[in-house]
Structures are given as structure tokens and as C-alpha cells.
N, C-alpha and C positions, 0 to 999 in steps of 0.2 A: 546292180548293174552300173557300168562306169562309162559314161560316154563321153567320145571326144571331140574337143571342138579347137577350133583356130582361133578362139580367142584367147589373146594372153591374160595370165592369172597377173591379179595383182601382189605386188610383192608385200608379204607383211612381215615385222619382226614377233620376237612373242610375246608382245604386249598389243600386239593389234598391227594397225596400218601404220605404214612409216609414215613418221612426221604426224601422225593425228590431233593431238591437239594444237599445233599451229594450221591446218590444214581445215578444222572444225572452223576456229576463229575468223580464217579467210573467207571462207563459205559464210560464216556469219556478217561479217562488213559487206559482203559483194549485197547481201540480200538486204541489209541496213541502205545501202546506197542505192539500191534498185528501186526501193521502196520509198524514198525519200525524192530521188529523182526522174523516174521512170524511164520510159526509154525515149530514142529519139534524139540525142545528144551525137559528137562526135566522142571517137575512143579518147582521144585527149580530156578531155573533162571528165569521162568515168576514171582518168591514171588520174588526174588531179586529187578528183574526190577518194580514191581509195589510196594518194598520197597522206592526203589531209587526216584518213581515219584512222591509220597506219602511224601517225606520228603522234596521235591525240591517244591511242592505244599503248605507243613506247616500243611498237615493232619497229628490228632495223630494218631496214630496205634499200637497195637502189633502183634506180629508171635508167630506161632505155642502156642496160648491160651491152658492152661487145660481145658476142660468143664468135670463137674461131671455129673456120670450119679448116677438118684438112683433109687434103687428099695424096696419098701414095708421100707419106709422112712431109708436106709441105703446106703451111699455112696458102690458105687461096682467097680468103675472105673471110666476109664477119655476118653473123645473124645479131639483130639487136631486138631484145627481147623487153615488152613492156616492163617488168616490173621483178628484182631478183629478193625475195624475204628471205631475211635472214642464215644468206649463204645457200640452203637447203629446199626451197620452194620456188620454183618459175611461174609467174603469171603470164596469163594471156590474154589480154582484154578485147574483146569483141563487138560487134554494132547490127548484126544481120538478122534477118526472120529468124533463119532456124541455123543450128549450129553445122557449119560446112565441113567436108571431110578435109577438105584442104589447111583447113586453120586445127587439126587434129594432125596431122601429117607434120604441119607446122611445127606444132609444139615438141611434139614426139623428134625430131630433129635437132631441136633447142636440147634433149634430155640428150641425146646419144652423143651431142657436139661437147656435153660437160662431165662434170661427176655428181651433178644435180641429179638426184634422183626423182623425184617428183616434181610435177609440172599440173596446174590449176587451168582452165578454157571457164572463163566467162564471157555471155552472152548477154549483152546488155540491147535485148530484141524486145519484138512486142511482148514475149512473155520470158519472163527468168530464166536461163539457162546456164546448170554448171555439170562439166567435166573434170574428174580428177585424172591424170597417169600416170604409172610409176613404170618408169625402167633402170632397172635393176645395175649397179654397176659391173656386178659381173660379166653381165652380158656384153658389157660394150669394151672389155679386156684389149681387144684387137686394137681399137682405138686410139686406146693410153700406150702400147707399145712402138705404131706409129709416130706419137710425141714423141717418146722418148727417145727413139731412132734420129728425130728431128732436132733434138735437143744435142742428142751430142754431136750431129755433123758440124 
């Protein structure tokens, strides 16, 4: 029997989850840094520390990325996104009890506004908390057509 639900599947290729073993590794620093540091910090010191593990590891990275957002194919703003690995992963670094749907909404936003497919939510709370999400670039086709409308006016 096949039931249906409104939650999105995650996208895999056929070798498993996109991006997995960079995506394993980050789950593993976030929980290195968790465990080292605890919680109670501001988000700045948890991007510091998983700057520092990030670089002591050889992943590339940027902080605090621009992301455009557009609408009705016109740039209108920018989302700035903690932490961009390796082209192909979005971080989201976090500080709260439990993980809010707003800072999910958040990231998920960061993913549609790119060609980033996957997107990371850590929650550096009283207890560990990780999210992974994938949206698919297909999906966000409408998007990229927008730019390119906007590109050649």
C-alpha cells in the first residue's frame, strides 16, 4: 500500500544522497565542535570554530556568502548565508532550544535563491541539533529563467 504525504522526498543520485560524503564530514565537525564547545556561545564563535575545523580539514569554504534574491526577474536584495562549502553545501548555523521552523523556511530560501542544492541547519542548543535539505535544481527552473530574462535586458 503506497501512502501520500506532503513531505518532500529527498533528492538522491544513485550513489546515495547528493553530496554525502562532504555532507557526512560536516555532520561530523558540527558534532566535534559541539562536543568540544557546548552550547551557550553566540553564532559567531560556532562560524569561527567550524571556520578553524574547515581549514585544519582542507575544505574550501566561504562566510557570510551574498545570495540574490529576485523577483519578477529584478535583483531586490541579498540573503547572507553563514557559511558556503565547497561551492555545493549551505550552512546554517543556529543558537536556540529547539530548532525553529522559521530558520528551516530560512535555509530552504537560501537553496531556491541558488543552484545550491543542499543546505545543512545546525543547532548549537542545549542539545545537538542537525538538519539536512535538498532542493533539487530542477525544481527551481522558473527561477534561473527569471535571471536569464534579467541578464539580457
Amino acid at each position: 500500500m503506497r501512502r501520500s504525504t506532503s513531505i518532500p522526498q529527498i533528492y538522491a543520485d544513485d550513489r546515495g544522497l547528493k553530496h554525502a560524503d562532504l555532507t557526512e564530514k560536516l555532520i561530523g565537525m558540527f558534532f566535534a565542535i559541539y562536543n568540544e564547545l557546548g552550547h551557550g556561545f553566540l553564532e559567531s564563535v560556532y562560524e569561527e570554530a567550524f571556520s578553524v575545523s574547515l581549514a585544519e580539514n582542507g575544505v574550501f569554504f566561504q562566510r557570510q556568502m551574498a545570495i540574490p534574491v529576485w523577483f519578477h526577474g529584478r535583483k531586490i536584495g541579498d540573503f547572507r548565508t553563514d557559511l558556503l562549502i565547497d561551492g555545493k553545501v549551505i550552512i546554517e548555523l543556529k543558537t536556540g532550544r529547539e530548532i525553529d521552523p522559521g530558520w528551516e523556511k530560512q535555509l530552504l530560501n537560501y537553496l531556491r535563491a541558488t543552484e545550491i542544492e543542499v543546505g545543512l541547519l545546525f543547532n548549537f542548543g542545549p542539545s545537538a541539533q542537525f538538519r539536512r535539505y535538498v532542493f533539487a535544481n530542477e525544481r527551481k527552473q522558473i527561477r534561473g529563467d527569471q535571471r536569464e530574462s534579467a541578464e539580457r535586458k
